[in-house]
PDB file of the backbone (N, CA, C, O) and the ligand in Angstrom, with CONECT records:
HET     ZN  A 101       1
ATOM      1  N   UNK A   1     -26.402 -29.742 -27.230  1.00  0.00           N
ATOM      2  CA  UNK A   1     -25.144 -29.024 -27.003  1.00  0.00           C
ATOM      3  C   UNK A   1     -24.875 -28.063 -28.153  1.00  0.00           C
ATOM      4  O   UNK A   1     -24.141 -28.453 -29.061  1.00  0.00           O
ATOM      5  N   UNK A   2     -25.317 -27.039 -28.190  1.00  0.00           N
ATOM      6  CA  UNK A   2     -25.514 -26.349 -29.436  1.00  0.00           C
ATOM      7  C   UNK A   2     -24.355 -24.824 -28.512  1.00  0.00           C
ATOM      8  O   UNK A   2     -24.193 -23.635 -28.783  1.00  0.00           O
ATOM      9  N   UNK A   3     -24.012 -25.403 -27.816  1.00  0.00           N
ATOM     10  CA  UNK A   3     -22.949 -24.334 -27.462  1.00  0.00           C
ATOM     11  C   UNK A   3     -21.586 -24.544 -27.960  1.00  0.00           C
ATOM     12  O   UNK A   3     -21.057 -25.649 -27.833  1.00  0.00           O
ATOM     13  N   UNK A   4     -20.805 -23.276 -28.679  1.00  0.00           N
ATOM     14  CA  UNK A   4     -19.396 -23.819 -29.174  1.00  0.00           C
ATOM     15  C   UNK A   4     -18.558 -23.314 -28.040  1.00  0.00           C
ATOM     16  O   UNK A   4     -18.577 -22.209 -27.500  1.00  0.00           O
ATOM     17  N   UNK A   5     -17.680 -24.561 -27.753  1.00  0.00           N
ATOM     18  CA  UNK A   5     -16.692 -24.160 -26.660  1.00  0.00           C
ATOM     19  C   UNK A   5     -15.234 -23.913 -27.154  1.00  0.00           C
ATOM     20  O   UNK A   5     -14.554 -24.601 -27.916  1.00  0.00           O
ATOM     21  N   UNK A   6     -14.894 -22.583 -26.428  1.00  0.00           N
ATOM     22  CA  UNK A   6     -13.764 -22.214 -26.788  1.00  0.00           C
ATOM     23  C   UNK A   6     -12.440 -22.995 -25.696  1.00  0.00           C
ATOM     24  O   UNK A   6     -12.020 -22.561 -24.624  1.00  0.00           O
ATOM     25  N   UNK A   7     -12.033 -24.238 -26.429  1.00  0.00           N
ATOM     26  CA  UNK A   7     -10.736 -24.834 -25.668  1.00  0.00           C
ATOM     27  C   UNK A   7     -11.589 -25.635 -24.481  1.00  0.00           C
ATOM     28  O   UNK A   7     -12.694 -26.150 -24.654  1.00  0.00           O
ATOM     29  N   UNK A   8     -10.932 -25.628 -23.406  1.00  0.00           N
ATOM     30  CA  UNK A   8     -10.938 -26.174 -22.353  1.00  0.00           C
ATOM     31  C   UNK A   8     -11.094 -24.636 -21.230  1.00  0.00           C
ATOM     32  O   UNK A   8     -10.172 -23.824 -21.140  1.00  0.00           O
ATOM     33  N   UNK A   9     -12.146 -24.520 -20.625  1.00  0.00           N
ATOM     34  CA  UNK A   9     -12.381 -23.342 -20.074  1.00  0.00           C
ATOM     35  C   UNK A   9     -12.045 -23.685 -18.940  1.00  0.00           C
ATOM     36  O   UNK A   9     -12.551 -24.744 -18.568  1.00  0.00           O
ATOM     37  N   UNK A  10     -10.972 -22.884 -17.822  1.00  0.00           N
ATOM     38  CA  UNK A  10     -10.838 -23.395 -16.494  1.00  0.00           C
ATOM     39  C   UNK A  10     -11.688 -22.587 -15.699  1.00  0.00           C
ATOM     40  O   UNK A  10     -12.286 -21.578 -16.073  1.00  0.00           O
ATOM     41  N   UNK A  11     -11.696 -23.040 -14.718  1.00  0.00           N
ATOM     42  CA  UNK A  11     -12.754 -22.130 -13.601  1.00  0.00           C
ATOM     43  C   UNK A  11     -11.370 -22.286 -12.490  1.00  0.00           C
ATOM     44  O   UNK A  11     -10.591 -23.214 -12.272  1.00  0.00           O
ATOM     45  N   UNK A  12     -11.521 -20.746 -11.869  1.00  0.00           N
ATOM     46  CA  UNK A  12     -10.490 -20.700 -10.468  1.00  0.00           C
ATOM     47  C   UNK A  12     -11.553 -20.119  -9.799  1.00  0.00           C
ATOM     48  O   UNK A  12     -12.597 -19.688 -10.289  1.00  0.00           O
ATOM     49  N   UNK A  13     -11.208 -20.141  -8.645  1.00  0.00           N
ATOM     50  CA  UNK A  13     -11.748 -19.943  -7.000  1.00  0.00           C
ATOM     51  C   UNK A  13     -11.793 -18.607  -6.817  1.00  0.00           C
ATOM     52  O   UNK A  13     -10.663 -18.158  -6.624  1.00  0.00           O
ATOM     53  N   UNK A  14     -12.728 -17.712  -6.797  1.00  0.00           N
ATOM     54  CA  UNK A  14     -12.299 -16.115  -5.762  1.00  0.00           C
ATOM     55  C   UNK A  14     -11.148 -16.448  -4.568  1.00  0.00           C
ATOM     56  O   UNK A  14     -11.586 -17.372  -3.883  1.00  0.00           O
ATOM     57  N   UNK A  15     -10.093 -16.094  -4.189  1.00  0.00           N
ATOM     58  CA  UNK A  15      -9.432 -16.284  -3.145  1.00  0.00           C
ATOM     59  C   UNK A  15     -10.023 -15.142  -1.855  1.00  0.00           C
ATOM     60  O   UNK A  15      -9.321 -14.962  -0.860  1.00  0.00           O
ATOM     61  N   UNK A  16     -11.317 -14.454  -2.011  1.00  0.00           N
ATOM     62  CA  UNK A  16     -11.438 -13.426  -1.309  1.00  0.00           C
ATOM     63  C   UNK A  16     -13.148 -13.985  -1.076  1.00  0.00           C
ATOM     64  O   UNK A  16     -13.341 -14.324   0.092  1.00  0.00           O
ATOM     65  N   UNK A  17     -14.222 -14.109  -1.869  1.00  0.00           N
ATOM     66  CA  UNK A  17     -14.986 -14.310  -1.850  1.00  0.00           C
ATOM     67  C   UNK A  17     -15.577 -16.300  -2.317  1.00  0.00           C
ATOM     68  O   UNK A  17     -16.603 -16.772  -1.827  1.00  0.00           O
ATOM     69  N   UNK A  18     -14.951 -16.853  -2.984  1.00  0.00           N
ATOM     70  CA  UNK A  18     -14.934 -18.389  -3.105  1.00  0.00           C
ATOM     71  C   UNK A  18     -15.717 -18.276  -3.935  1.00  0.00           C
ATOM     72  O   UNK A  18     -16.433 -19.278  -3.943  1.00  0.00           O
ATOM     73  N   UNK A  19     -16.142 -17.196  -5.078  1.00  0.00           N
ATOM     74  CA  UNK A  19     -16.692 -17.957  -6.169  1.00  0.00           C
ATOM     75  C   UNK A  19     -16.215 -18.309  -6.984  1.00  0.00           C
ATOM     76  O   UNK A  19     -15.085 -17.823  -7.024  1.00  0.00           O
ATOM     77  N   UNK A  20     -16.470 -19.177  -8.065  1.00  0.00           N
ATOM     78  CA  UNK A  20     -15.749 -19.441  -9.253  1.00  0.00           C
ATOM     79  C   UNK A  20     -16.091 -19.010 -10.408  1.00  0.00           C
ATOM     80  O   UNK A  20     -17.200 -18.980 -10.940  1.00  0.00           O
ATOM     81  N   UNK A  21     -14.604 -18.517 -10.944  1.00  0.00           N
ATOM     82  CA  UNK A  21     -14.798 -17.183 -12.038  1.00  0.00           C
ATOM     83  C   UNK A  21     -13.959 -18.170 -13.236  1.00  0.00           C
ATOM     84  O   UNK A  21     -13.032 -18.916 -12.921  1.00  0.00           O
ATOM     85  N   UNK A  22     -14.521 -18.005 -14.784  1.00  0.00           N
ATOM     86  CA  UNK A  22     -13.805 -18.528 -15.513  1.00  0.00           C
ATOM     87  C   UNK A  22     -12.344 -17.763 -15.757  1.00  0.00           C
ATOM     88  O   UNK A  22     -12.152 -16.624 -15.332  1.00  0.00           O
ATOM     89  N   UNK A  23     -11.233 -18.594 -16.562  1.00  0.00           N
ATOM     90  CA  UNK A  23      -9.926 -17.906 -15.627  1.00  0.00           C
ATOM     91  C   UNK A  23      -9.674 -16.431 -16.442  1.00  0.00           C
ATOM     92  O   UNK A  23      -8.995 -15.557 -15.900  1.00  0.00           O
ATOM     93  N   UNK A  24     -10.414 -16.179 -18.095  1.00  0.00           N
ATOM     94  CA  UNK A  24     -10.250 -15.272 -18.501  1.00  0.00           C
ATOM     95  C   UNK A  24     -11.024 -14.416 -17.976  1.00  0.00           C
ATOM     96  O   UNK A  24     -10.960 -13.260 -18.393  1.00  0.00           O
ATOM     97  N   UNK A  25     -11.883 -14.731 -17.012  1.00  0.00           N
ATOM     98  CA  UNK A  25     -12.715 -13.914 -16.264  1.00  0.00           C
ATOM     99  C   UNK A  25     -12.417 -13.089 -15.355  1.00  0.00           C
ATOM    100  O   UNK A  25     -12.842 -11.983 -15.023  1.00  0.00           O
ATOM    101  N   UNK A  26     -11.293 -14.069 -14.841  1.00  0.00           N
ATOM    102  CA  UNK A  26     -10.941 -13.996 -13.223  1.00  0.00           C
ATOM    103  C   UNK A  26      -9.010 -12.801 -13.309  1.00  0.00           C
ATOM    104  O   UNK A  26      -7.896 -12.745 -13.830  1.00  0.00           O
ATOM    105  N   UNK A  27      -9.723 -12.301 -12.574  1.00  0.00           N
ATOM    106  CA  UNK A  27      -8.216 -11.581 -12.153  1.00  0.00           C
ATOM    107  C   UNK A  27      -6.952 -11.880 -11.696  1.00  0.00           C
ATOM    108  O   UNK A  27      -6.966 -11.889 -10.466  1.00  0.00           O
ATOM    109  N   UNK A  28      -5.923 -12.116 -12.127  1.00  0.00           N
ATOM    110  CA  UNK A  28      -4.682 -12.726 -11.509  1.00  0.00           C
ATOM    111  C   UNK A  28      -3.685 -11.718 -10.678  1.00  0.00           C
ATOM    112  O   UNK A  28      -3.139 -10.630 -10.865  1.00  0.00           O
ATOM    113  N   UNK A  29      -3.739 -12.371 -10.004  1.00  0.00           N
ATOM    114  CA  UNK A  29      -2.273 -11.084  -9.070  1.00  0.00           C
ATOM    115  C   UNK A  29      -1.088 -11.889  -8.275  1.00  0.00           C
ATOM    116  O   UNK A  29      -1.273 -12.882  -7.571  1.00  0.00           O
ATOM    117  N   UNK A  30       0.066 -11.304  -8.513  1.00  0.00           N
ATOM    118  CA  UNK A  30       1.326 -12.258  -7.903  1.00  0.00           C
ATOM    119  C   UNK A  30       1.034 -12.196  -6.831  1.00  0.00           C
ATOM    120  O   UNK A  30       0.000 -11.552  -6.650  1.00  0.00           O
ATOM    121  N   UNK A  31       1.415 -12.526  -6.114  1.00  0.00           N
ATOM    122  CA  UNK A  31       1.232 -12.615  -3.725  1.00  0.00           C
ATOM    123  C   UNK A  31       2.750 -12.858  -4.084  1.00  0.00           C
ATOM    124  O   UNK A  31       3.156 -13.830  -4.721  1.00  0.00           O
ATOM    125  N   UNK A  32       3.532 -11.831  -3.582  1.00  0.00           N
ATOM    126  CA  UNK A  32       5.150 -12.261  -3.400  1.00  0.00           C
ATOM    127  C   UNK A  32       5.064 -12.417  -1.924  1.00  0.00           C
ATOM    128  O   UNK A  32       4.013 -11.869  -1.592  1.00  0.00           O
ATOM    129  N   UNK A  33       5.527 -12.789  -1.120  1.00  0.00           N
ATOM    130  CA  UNK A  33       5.839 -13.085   0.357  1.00  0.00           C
ATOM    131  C   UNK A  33       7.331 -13.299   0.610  1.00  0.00           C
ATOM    132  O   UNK A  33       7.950 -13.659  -0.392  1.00  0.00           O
ATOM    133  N   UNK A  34       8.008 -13.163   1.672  1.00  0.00           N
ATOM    134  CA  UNK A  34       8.951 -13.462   2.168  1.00  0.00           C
ATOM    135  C   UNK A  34       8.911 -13.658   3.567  1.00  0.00           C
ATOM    136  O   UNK A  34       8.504 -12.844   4.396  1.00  0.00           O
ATOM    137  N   UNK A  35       9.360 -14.792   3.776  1.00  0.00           N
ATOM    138  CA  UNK A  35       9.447 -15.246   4.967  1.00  0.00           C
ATOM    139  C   UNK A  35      11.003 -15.339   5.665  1.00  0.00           C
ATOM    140  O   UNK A  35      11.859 -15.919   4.997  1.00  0.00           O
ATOM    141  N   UNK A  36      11.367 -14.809   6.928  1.00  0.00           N
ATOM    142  CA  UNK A  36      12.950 -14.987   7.571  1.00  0.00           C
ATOM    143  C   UNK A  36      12.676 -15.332   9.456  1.00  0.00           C
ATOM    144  O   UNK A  36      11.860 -14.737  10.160  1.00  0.00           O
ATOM    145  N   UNK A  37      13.163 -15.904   9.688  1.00  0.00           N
ATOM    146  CA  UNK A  37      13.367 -15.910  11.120  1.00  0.00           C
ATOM    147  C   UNK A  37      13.974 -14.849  11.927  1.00  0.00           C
ATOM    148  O   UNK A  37      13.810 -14.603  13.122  1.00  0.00           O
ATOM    149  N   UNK A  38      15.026 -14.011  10.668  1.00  0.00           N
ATOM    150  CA  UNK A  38      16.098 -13.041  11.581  1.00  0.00           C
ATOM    151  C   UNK A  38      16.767 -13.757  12.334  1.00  0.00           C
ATOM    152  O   UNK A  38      16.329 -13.803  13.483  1.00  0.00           O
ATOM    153  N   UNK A  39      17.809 -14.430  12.100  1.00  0.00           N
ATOM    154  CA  UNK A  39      18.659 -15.121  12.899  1.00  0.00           C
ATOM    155  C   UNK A  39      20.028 -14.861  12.555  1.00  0.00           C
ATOM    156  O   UNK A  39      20.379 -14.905  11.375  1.00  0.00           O
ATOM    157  N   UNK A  40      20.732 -14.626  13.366  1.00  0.00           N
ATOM    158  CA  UNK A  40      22.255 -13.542  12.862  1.00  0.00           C
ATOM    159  C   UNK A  40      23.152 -15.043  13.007  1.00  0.00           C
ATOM    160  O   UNK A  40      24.367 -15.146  12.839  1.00  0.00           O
ATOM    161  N   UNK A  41      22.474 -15.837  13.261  1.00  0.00           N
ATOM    162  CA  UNK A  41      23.631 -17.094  13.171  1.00  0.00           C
ATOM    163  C   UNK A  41      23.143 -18.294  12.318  1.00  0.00           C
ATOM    164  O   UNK A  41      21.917 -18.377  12.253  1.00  0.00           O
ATOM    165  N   UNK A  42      23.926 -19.345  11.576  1.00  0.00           N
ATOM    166  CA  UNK A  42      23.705 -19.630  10.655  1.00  0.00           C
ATOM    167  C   UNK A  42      22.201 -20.574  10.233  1.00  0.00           C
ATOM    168  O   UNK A  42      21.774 -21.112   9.212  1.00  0.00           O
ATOM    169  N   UNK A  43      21.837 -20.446  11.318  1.00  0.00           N
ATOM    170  CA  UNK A  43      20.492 -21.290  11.260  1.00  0.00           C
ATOM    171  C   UNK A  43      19.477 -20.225  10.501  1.00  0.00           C
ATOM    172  O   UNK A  43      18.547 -20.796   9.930  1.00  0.00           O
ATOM    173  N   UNK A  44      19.483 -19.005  10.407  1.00  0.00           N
ATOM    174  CA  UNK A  44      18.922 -18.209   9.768  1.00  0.00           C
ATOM    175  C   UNK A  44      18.401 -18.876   8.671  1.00  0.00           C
ATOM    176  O   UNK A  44      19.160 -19.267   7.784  1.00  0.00           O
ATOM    177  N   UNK A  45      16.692 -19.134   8.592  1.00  0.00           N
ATOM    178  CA  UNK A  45      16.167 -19.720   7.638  1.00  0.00           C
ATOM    179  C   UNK A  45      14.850 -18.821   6.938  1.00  0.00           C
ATOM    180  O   UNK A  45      13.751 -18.602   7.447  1.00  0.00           O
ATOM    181  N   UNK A  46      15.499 -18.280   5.258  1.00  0.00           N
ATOM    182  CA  UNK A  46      14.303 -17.587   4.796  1.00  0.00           C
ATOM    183  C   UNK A  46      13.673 -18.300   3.605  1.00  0.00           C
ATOM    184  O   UNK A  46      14.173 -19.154   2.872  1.00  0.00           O
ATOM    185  N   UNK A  47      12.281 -17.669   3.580  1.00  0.00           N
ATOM    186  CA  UNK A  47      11.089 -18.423   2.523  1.00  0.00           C
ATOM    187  C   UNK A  47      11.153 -17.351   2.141  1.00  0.00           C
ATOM    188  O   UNK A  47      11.120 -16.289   2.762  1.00  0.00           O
ATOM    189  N   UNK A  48      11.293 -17.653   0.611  1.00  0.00           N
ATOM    190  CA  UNK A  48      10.795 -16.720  -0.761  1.00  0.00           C
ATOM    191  C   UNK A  48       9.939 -17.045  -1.599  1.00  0.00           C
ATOM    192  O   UNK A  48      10.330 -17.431  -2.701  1.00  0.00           O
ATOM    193  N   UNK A  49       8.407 -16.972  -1.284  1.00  0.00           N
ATOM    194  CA  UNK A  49       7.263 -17.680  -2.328  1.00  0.00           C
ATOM    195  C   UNK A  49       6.695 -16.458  -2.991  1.00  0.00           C
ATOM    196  O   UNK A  49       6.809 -15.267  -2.701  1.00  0.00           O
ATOM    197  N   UNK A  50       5.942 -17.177  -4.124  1.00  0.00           N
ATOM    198  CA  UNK A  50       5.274 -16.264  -5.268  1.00  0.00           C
ATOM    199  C   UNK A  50       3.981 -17.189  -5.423  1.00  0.00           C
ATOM    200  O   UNK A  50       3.853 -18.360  -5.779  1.00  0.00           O
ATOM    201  N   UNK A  51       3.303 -16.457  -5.121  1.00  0.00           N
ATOM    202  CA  UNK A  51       1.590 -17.539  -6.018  1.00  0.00           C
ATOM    203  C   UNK A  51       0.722 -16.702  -6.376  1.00  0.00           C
ATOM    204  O   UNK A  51       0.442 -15.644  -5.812  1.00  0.00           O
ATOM    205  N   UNK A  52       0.122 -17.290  -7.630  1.00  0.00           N
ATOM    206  CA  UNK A  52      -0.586 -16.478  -8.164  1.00  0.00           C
ATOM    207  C   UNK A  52      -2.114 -16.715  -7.289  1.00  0.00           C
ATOM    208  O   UNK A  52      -2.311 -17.865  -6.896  1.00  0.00           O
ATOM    209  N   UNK A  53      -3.113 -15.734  -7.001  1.00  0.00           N
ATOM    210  CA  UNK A  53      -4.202 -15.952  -6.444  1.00  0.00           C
ATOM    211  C   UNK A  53      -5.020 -15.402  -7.212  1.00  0.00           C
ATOM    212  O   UNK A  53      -4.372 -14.514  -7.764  1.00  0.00           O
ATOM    213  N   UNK A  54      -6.295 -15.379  -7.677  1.00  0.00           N
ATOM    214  CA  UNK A  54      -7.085 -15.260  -8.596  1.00  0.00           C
ATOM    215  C   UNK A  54      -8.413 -14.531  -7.638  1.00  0.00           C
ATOM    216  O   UNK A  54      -8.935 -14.924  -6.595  1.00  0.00           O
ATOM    217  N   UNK A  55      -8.624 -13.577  -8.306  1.00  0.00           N
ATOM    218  CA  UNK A  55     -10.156 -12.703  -7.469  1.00  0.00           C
ATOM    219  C   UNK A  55     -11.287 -12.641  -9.210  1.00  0.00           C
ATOM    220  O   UNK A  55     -11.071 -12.716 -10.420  1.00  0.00           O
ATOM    221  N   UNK A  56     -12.399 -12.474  -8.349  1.00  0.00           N
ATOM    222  CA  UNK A  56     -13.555 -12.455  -9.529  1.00  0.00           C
ATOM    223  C   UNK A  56     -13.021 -10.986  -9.682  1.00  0.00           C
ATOM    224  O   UNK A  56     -11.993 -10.595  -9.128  1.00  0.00           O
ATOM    225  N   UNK A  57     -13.936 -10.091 -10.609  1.00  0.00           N
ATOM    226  CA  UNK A  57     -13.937  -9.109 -10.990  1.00  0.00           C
ATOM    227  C   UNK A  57     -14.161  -7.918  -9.612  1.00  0.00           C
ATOM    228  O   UNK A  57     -13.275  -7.134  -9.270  1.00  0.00           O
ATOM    229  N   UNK A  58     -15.292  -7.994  -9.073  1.00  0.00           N
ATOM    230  CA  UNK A  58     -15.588  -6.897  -8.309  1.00  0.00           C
ATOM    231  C   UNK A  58     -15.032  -6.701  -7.067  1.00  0.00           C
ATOM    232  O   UNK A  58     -15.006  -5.638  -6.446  1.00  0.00           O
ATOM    233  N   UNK A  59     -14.279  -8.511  -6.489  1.00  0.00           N
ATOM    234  CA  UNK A  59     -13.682  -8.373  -5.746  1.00  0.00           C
ATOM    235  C   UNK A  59     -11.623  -7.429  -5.540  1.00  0.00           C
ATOM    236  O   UNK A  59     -10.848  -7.032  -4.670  1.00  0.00           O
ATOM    237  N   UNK A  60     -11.767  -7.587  -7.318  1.00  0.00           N
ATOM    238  CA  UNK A  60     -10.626  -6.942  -7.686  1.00  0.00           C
ATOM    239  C   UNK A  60     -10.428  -5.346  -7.499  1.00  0.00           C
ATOM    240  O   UNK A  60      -9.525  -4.592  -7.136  1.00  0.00           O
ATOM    241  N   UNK A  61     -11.649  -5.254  -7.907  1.00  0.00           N
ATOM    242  CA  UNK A  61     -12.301  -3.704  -7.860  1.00  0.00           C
ATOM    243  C   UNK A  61     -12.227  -3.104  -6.471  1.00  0.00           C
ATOM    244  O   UNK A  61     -11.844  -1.946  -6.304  1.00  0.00           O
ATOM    245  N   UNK A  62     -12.581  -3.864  -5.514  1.00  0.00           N
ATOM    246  CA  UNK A  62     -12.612  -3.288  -3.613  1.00  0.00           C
ATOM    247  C   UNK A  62     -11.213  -3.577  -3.749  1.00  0.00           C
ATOM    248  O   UNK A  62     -10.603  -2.555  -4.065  1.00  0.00           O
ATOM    249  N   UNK A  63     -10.411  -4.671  -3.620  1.00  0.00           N
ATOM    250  CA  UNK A  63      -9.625  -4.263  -3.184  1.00  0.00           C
ATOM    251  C   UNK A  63      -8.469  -3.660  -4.006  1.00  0.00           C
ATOM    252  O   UNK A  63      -7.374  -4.147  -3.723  1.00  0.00           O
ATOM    253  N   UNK A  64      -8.466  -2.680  -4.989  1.00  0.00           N
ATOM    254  CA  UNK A  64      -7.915  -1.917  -6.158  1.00  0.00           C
ATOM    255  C   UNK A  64      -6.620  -2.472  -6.494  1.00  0.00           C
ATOM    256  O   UNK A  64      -5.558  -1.930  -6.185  1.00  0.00           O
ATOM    257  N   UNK A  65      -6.744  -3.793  -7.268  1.00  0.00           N
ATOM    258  CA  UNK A  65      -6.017  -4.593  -7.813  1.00  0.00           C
ATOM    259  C   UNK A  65      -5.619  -4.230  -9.441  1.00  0.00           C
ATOM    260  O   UNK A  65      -4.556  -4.410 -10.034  1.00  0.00           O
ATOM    261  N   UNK A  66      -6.718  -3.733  -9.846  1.00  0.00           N
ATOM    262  CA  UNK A  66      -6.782  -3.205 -11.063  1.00  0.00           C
ATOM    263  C   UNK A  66      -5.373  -1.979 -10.836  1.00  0.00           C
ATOM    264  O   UNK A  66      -4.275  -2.038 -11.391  1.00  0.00           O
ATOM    265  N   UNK A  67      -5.721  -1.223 -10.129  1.00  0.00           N
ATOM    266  CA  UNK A  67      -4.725  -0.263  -9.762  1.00  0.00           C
ATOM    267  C   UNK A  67      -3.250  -0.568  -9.714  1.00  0.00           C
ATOM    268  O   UNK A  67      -2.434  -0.052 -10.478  1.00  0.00           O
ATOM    269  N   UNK A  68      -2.901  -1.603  -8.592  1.00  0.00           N
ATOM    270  CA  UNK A  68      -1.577  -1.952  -8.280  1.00  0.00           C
ATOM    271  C   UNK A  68      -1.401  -2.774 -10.122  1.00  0.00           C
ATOM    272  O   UNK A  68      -0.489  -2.194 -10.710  1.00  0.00           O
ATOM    273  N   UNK A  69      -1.853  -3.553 -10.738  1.00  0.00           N
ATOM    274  CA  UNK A  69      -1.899  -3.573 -11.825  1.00  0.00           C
ATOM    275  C   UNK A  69      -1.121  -2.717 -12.825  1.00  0.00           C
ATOM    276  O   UNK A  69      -0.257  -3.084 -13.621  1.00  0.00           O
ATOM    277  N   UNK A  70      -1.534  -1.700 -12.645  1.00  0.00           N
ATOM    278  CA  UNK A  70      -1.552  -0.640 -13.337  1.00  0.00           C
ATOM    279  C   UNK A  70       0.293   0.131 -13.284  1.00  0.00           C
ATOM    280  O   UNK A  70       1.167   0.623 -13.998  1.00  0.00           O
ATOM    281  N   UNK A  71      -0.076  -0.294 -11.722  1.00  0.00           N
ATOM    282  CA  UNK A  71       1.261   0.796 -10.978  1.00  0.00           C
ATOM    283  C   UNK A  71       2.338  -0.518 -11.654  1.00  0.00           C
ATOM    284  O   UNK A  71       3.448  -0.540 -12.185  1.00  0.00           O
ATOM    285  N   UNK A  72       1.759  -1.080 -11.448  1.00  0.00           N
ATOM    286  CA  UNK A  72       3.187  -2.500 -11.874  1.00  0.00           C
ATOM    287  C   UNK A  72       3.473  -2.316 -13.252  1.00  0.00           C
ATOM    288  O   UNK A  72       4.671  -2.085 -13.418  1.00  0.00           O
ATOM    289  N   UNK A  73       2.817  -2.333 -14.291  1.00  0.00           N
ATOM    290  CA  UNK A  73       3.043  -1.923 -15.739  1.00  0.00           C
ATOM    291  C   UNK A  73       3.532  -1.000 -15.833  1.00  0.00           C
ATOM    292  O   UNK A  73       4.418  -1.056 -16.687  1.00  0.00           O
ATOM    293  N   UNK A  74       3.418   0.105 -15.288  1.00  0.00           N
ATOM    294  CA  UNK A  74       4.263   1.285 -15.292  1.00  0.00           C
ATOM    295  C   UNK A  74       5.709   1.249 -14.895  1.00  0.00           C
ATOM    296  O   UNK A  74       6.607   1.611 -15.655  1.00  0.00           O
ATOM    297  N   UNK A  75       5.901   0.809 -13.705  1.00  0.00           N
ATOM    298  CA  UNK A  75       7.385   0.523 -13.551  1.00  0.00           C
ATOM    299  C   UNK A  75       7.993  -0.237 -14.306  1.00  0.00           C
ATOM    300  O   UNK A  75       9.173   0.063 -14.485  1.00  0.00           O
ATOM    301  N   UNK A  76       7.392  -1.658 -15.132  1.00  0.00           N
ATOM    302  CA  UNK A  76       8.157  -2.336 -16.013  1.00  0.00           C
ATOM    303  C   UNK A  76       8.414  -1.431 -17.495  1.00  0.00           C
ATOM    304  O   UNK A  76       8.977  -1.696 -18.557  1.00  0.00           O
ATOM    305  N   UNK A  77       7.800  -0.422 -17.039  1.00  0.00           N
ATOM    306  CA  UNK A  77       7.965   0.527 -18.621  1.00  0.00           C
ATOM    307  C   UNK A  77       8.851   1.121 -18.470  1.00  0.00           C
ATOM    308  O   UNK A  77       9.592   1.347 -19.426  1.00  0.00           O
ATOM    309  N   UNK A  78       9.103   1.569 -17.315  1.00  0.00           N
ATOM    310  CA  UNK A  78       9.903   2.739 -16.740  1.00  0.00           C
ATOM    311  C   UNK A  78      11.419   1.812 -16.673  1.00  0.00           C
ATOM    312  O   UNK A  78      12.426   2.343 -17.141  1.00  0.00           O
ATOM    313  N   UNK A  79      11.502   0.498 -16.105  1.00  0.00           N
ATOM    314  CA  UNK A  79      12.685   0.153 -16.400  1.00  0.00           C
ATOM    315  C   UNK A  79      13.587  -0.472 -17.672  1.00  0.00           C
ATOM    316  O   UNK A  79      14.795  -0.454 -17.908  1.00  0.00           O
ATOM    317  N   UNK A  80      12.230  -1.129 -18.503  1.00  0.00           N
ATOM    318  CA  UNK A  80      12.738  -1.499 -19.863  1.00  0.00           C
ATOM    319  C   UNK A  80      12.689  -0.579 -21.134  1.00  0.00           C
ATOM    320  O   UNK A  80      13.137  -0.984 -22.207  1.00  0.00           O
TER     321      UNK A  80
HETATM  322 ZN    ZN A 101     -14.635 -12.498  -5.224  1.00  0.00          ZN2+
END
């Protein structure tokens, strides 16, 4: 074992392709969703989830995650 390990290395899942990427490897992106029935009477029931989903690198790249990334840092600049 002549390898030095840095910490406890996690491995996450491609959520697009299923490989496993170490997590500083791996790309993170929020998934905001909202879920509502549209119901104008009081049974009206909405879901508000957030999860983070994790892509390897190249899968980040097709689907230009890097980008929306990008666009997202910018607006938090733009408002703070
Ligand atoms: Zn992938």
């Amino acid at each position: 074992m002549g390898k030095r390990r840095r910490g406890r290395e996690r491995q996450e899942n491609c959520v697009s392709c299923g490989r496993t990427v170490p997590r500083d490897k791996a790309v993170d992106f929020n998934k905001r969703s909202f879920f509502s029935t549209d119901l104008r009477t009081g049974d009206n029931v909405s879901l508000f989830t957030e999860t983070d989903v994790y892509y390897c690198i190249s899968c980040a790249k097709h689907r230009k995650i890097f980008e929306k990334k990008k666009k997202l840092a910018q607006m938090r600049r733009g408002v703070f």
